[in-house]
C-alpha positions as CSV (number, residue, x, y, z in Angstrom):
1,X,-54.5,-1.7,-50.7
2,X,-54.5,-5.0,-48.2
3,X,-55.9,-8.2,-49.3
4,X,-58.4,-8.6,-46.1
5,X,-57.4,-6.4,-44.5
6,X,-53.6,-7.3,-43.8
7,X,-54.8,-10.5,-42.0
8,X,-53.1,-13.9,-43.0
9,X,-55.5,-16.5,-44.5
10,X,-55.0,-20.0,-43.3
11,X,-52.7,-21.8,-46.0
12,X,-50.2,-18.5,-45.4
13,X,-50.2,-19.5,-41.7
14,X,-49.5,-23.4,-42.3
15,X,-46.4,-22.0,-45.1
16,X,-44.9,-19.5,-42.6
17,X,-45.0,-23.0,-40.0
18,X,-43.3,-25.2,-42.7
19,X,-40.4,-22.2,-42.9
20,X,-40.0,-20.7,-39.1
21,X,-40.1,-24.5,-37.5
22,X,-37.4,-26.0,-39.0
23,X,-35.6,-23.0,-38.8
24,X,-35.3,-22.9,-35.3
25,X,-34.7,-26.4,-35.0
26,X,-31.6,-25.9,-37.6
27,X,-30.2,-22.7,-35.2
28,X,-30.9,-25.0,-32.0
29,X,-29.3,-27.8,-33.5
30,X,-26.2,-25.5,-34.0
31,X,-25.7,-24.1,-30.9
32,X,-25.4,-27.9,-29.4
33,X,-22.9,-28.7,-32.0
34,X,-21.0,-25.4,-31.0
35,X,-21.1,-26.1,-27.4
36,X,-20.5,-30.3,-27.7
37,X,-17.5,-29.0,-30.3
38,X,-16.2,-26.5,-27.5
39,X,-16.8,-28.7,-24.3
40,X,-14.7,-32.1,-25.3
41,X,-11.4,-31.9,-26.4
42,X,-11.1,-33.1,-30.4
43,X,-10.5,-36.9,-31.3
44,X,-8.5,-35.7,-33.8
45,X,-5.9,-33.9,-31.6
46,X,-2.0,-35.6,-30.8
47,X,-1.5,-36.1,-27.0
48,X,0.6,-33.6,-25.8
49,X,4.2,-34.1,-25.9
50,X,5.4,-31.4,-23.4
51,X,9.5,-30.5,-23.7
52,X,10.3,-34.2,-24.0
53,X,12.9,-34.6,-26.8
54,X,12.9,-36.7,-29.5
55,X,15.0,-39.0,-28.2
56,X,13.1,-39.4,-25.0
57,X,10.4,-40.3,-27.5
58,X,12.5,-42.7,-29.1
59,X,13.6,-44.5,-26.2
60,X,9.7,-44.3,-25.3
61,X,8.4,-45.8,-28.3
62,X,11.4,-48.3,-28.2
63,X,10.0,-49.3,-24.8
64,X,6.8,-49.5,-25.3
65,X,7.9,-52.4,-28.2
66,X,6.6,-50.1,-31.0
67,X,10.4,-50.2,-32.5
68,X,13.0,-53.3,-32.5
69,X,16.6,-52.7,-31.4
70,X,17.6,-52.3,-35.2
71,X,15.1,-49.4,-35.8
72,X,16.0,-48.1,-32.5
73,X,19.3,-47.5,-33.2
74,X,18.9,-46.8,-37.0
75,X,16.8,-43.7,-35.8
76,X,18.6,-42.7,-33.6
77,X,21.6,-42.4,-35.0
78,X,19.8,-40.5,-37.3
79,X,18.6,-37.8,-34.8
80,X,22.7,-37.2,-33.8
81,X,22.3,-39.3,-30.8
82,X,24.4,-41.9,-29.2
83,X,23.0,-45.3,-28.7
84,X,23.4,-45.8,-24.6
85,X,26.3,-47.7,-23.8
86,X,25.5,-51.7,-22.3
87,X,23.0,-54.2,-24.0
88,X,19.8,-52.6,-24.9
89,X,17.1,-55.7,-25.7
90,X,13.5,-55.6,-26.8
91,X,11.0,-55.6,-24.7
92,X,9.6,-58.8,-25.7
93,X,12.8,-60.4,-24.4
94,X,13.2,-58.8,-21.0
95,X,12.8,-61.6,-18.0
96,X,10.2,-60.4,-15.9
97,X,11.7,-61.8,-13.4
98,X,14.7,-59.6,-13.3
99,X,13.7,-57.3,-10.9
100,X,14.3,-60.7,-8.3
101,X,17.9,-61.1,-9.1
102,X,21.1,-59.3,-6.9
């Protein structure tokens, strides 16, 4: 009923290495993505925001020179909001030295 006896013969042992080897290398190399994956946070993910509201991000982004004054004010007027009230100036034109003056 068994071929010798039920023991393997020595090209069955080198085809079971081919198939069990890289197996476990494929499972171990799965668990390290799952962990890596589950450890860092994604590079994909947005920053949070928090409760800020969209006009905080406005002004934010208006600060940070990403908008001019037009597109600034175009947005928000857009969003229901009231441009503040005195000169509001780019960034790029703000005197550094203004923190000096009285």
């Amino acid at each position: 009923m068994y071929w010798h006896e039920g023991a393997m013969n020595g090209w069955m042992f080198v085809v079971m290495l081919l198939i069990v080897i890289p197996l476990w290398f494929a499972v171990i190399a799965a668990i390290v993505v799952v962990l890596r994956a589950s450890s860092s946070p994604s590079r994909y993910s947005l920053p949070p925001t928090g409760n800020r509201s969209p006009a905080g991000i406005l002004a934010e982004r208006f600060a940070t020179g990403e908008l001019d004054e037009t597109e600034y004010r175009r947005r928000l007027a857009v969003l229901g909001g009231d441009a503040p009230t005195g000169e509001v100036r780019s960034p790029a034109r703000v005197d550094i030295h203004e923190q000096d003056r009285p």
